[in-house]
N, C-alpha and C positions, 0 to 999 in steps of 0.2 A: 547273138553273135558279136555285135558289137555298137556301139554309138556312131552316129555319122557326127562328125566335127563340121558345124557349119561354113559354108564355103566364104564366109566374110573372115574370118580367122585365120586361113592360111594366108588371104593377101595381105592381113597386118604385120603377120609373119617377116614375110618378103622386104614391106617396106620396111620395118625394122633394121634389114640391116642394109639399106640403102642410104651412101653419104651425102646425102642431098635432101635430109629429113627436117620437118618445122620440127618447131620446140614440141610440140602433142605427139608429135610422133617417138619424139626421143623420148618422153616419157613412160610409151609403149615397150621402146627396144630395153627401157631400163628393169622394167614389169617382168620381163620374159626373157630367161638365161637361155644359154644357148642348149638346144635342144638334141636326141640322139638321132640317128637312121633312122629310119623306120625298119624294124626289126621283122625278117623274113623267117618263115617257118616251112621253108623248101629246104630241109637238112633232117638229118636224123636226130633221135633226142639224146644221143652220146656227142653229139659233132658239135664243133664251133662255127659260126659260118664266117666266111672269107672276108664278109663285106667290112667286117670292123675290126680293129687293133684293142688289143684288151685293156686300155687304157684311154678309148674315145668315150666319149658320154653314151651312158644308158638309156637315160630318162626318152621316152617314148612321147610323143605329141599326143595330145589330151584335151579335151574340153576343158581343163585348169588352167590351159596358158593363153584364154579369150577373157581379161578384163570383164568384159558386157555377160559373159554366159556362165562365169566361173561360180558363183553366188548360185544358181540354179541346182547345181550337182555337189555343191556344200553337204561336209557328211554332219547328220544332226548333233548337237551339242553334248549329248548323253552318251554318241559311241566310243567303246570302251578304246579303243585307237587315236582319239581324237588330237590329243596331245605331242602325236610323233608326225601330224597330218600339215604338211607343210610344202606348197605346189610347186614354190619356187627350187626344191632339192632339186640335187643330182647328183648323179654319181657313176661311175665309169661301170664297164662291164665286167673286169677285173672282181671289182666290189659285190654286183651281182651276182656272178658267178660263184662265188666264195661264198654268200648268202643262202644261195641256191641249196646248193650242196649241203651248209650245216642243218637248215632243214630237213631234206631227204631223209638225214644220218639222224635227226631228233626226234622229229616228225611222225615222218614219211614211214621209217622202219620201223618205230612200234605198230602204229594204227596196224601196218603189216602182219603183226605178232599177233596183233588182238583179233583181229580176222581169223591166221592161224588155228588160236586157239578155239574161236567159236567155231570154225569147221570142223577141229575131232569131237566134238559133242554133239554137232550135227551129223554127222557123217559114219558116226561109228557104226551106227544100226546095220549098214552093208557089209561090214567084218563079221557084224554078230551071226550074217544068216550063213558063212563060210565053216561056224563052228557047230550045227544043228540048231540055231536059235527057235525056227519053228517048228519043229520036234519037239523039242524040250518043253516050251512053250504050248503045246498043243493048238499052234495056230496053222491052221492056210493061208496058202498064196491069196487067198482073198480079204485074209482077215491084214496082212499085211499091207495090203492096196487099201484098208480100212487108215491104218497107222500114215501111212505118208498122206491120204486125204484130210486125215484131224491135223498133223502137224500142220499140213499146208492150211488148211483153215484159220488155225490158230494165230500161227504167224502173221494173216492176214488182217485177223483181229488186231494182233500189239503194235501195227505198223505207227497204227495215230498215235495211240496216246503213250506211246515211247515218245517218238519223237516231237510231241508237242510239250513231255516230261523235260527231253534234252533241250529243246528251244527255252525253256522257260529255267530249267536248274542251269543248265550250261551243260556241252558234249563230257565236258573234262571231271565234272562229277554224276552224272548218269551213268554212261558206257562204264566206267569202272563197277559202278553195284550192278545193273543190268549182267555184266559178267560173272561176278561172285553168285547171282544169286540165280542164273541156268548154270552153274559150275553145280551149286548144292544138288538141284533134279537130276542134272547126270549122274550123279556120284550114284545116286538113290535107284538107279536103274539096277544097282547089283541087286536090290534084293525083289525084284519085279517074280508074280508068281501066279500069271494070269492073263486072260485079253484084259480084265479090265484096269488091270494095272497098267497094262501096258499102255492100252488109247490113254491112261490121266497122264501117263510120263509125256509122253507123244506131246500131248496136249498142252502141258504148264511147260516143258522145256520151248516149241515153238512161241506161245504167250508171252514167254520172257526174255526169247531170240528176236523177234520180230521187231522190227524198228533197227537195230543193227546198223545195219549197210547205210542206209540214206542216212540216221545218227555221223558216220565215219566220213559219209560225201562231204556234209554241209562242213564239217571241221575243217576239212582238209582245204575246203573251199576259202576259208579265211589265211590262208598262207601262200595260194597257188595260183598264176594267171589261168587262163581256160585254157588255152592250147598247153600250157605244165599238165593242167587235172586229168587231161584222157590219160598221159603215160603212165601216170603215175594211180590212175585207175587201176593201169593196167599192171602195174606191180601190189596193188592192192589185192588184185583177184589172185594173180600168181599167188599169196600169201594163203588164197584157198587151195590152191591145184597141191602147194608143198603139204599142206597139212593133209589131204589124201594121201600122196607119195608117204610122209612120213607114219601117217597113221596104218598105212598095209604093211610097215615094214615093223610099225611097233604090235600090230594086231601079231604080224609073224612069230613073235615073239611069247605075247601074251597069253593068245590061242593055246600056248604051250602049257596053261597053267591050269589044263583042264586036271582036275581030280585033287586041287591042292586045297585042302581042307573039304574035301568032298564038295567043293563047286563047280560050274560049269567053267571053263575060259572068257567065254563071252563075259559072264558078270564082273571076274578081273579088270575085265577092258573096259566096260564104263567107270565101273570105280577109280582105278590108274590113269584114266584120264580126265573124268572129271576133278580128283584132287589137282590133275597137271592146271587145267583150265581156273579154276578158283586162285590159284597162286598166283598165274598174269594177271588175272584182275584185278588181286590185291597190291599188285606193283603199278596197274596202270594209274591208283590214286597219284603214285609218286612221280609216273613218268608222263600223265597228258597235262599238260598248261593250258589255261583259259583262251590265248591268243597270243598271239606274235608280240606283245608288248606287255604279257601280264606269266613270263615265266618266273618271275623272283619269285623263292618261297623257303621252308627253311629245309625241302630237302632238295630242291636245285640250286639252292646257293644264295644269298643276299642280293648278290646281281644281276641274278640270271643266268639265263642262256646265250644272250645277245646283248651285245653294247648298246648304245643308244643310239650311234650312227649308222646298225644294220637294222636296229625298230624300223629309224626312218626309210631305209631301203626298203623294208619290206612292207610297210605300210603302206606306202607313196607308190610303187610298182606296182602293188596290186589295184588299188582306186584306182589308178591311172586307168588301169586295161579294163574297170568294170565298177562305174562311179556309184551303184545303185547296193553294192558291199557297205558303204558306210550311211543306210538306210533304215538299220535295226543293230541293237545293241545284242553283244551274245548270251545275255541271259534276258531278253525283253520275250515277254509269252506273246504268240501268236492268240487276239482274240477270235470271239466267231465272226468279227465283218471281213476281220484277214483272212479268216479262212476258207470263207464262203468265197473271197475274189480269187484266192488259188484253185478250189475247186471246180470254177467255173471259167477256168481260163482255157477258153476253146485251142487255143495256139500250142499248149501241150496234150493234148487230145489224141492226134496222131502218133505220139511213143508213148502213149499209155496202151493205145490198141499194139505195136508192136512187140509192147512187154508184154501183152496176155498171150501170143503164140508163137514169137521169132524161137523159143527157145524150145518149143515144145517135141519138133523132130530127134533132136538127141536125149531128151530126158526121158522119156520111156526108155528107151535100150540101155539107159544109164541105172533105174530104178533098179533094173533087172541082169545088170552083168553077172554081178557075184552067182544068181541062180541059175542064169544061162553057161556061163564055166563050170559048176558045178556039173549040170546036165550033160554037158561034152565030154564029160571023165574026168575033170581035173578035180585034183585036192584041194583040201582045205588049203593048205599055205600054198600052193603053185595058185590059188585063185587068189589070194591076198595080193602074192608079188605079181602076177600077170597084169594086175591095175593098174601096176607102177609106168610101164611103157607110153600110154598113150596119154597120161596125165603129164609127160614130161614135153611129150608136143604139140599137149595143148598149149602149153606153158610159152612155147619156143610160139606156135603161130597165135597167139592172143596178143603176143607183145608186136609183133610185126604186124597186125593189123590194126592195133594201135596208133602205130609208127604210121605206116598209108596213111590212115585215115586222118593226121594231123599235117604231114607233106603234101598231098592232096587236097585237104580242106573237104574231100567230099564223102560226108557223113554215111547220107546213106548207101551210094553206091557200097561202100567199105564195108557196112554193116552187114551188107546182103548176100558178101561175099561167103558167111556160114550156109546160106542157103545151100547155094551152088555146090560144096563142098560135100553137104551130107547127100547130095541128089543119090547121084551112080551108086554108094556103098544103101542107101533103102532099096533101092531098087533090085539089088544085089540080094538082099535079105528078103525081099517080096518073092522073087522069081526062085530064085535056088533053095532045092533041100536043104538046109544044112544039118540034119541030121544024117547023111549019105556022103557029106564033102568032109575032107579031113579038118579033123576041131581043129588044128592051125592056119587051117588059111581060113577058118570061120571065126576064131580069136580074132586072126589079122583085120580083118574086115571091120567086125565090130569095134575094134581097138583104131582105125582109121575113122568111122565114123565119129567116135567120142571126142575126136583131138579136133574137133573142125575148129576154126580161129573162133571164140566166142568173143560177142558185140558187147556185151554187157561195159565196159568201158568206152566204149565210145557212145552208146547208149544213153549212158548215166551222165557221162560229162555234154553229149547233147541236152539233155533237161537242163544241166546247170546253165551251157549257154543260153539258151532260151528262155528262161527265167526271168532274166532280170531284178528281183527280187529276192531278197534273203528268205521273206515267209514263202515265196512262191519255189523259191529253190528247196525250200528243206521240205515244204507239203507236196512238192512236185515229184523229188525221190522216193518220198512213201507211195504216194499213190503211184508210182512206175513198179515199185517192190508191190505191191498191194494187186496189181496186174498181174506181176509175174507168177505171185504166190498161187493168183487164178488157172492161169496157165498149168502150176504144180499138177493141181487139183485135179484138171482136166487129164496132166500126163499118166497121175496115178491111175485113171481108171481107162487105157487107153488097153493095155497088154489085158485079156483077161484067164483065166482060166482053160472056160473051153475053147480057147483058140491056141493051146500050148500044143505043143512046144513049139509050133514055126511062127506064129501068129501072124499067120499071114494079110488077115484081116488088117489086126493094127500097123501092120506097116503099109496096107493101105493106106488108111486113115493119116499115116503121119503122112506119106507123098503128097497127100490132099491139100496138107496145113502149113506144109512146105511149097506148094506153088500158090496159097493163100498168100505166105509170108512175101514172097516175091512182088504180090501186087501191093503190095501195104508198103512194100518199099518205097515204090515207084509212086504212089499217091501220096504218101506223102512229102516225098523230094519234091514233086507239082505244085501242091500246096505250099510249103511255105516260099518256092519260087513264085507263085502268084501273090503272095501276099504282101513279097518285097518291092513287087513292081507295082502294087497296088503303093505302096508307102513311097516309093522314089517318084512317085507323077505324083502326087500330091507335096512330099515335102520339095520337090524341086523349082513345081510350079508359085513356092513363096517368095518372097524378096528378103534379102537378108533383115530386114526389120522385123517382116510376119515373123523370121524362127525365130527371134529374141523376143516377139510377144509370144510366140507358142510356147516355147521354155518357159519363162517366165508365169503360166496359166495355168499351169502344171494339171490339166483337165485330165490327160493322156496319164496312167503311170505303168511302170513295168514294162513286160515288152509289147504295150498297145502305143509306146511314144513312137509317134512318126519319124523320129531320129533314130530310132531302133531296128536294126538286120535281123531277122531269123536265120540259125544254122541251117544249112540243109548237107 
């Protein structure tokens, strides 16, 4: 969550700019420019806040402006940043602000695209069963709970050595071939003529999606403070919900192309979209840059993106807020004793158990809409556009739970709030026929359940806090995705056969895993509050000497330094 600033540093501060200073002192006040607010995050993330004029200093108070402790949190000689790393900047919020923004608009909006893009190749398969995919196919509802449990496996396989690929090449050339080369298995799904075509699609497409997401976190991680990461999470995943939206609107279309050249419609639509997806990828060569200080090149320009005096904004703002970024260089490989200490780091243990079932209550009923609107009576393209509804409010309540959750500060109550949300509409689905209640208010229902705020941003941007570490942040995201994928697994086989069409059983089973999910909330909110107060009696009870010899012994690293908060 954050660094404590030892309490010996703020009163140098103070005496700094008192007129009544020796000469050691003024050489103090000379060390240290004058510094900004302390910048509050009780505002929305469109809002300005009141307390400052766009033109007072930005720069935030940092373990960089203590002389004695500054040398301790030094970013290593090798990081690809080093050069713009300079403690004494500053710069108003005006310049920020402006920074900020070009960002988002460089940034922020592609990773967006590329997301996009990888969700119509993921996600197509639910348009295919709208057009008789499993007919055509000669598969069952079983064989298909077969297809999402290999992807889901699969996925879970490429989670590592993706992303220990991207740690070691760099995000900005991985993710681009990673794309190109699940664009080519989608395309190939036109000519699929079989189950066992089908599981290898299934299978090499998740292999070569897998690693993705956490891939996109750690990048975005090098340009964004932590409280920026959740919102912008959380326009990351919107970049998933639009490419559903747009992919039922383009299936609506596609679907149409049944009988052209005597093919199915479904095989158009992987073909048409996997070329769409292989084409982003071949542009993301041109459009992702290595880092905030490494966009010159010869097709973003000789200069760059960024002058040298937003390098330094952008450089210096993020250290500031999270001094353990300039710890690992972005193409430095995670070896096995890295890896072994992220794996074993007990303090991310509890969002990994949350990744394996916070998610699992809507994901069944999600596997299975397209089937279940079929089975109500609707058509093929009234069941394409019917999806479109409640993927727009998901859209609308992900980003305001986002928002809470960063106004707040309080992770997990925020997180938990999907629980609460799907409760009444399972219950709903447990108790009621719905084969006797009008398929519109049983659309409705289900369509209410699917939109509940998903955590996965504020989820994901919790690991990041919590980290403290670059290797622990990038192996922390896989293994949270690696969780999830588990979770998949679990949801694929939760609806089954003989329990169709009410499957009242399994919406049992999810009510179960939804008041599971509740206590896993609440244990671990407990936990990392015990843990902090374990850390404040101990790092309180030092003397300002102990913390400059505890920093200095660097025995402690990551987030086991006693000067380290956990998010809760």
């Amino acid at each position: 969550m954050t660094t404590v600033i030892p309490s010996g540093i703020s009163e140098k501060v103070v005496l700094a700019e008192d007129a009544e200073l020796g000469p050691g002192e003024e050489r103090i006040a000379d060390a240290i420019p004058p510094l900004g607010k302390l910048e509050s995050h009780k505002k929305l993330w469109f809002q300005r806040s009141k307390q400052y004029e766009l033109d007072d200093i930005a720069t935030q108070p940092s373990v960089y402006d203590n002389p004695d402790v500054a040398p301790q949190y030094k970013p290593r000689d090798d990081w690809e940043n080093i050069h713009r790393f300079d403690p004494r900047a500053r710069w108003t919020w005006r310049e920020e602000i402006h920074v900020v923004r070009k960002i988002d608009w460089r940034i922020m909006a592609w990773t967006a695209i590329m997301f996009t893009a990888m969700e119509l190749d993921r996600a197509n398969l639910a348009q295919s069963l709208t057009d008789n995919f499993l007919d055509d196919m000669n598969l069952t509802t079983n064989d298909y709970n077969l297809g999402n449990t290999t992807y889901a496996v699969c996925f879970l396989a490429g989670e590592f050595p993706a992303q220990l690929l991207a740690k070691w090449l760099g995000p900005d050339r991985w993710i681009p071939s990673q794309i190109v080369l699940f664009s080519v298995v989608s395309a190939s799904q036109f000519a699929l003529n079989g189950r066992p075509s089908f599981l290898v699609c299934r299978a090499l497409l998740a292999f070569l999606q897998g690693g993705f997401i956490p891939e996109c976190v750690l990048y975005l991680s090098y340009f964004y403070k932590h409280h920026e990461l959740t919102i912008r999470l959380g326009f990351f995943w919107t970049g998933m919900f639009l490419a559903d939206i747009v992919a039922a609107i383009v299936a609506f279309g596609l679907l149409h192309m049944r009988g052209v050249e005597g093919r199915s419609g479904w095989r158009w639509l992987f073909l048409i979209e996997g070329l769409i997806t292989g084409t982003v990828g071949l542009l993301s060569f041109v459009m992702m840059p290595p880092g905030p200080t490494e966009t010159a090149s010869w097709s973003r320009g000789k200069d760059g993106w960024f002058t040298a005096r937003e390098e330094t904004i952008m450089v210096n703002r993020v250290i500031r807020d999270d001094p353990s970024k300039g710890t690992m260089h972005n193409r430095q490989p995670i070896t096995p004793k890295l890896l072994w200490k992220s794996l074993t780091d007990i303090d991310l243990w509890p969002l990994y158990g949350l990744g394996l079932t916070f998610n699992i209550p809507t994901f069944s009923p999600q596997q299975y809409l397209s089937l279940s609107l079929r089975g109500l009576g609707f058509d093929t393209f009234q069941t394409n556009l019917l999806s479109i509804p409640y993927l727009a409010l998901k859209i609308i309540n992900m980003m305001a739970l986002a928002t809470l959750a960063e106004y707040t500060g309080q992770l997990a109550a925020c997180a938990s709030i999907f629980q609460w949300w799907c409760l009444p509409f399972l219950i709903y689905l447990r108790v009621v026929d719905t084969t006797k209640a009008s398929k519109w208010l049983t659309w409705g229902m289900i369509s209410l359940l699917l939109a509940a705020p998903l955590g996965h941003p504020v989820q994901v941007g919790w690991i990041s806090r919590n980290s403290n570490t670059v290797r622990s942040r990038a192996v922390g995201a896989a293994l949270y995705n690696m969780f999830l994928q588990a979770g998949v697994i679990i949801s694929s086989n939760i609806y089954r056969s003989d329990d169709a069409p009410l499957y009242r059983r399994g919406n049992s089973i999810l009510i179960g895993i939804l008041s599971l999910n509740l206590v896993l909330y609440a244990l671990a909110k407990a936990y990392y509050l015990w843990r902090n107060r374990v850390r404040d009696r101990k790092w309180n009870a030092m003397t300002p000497e102990e913390k400059l010899l505890y920093l200095a012994d660097h025995h402690d690293a990551g987030n086991k330094r006693l000067d380290f908060r956990l998010a809760s």
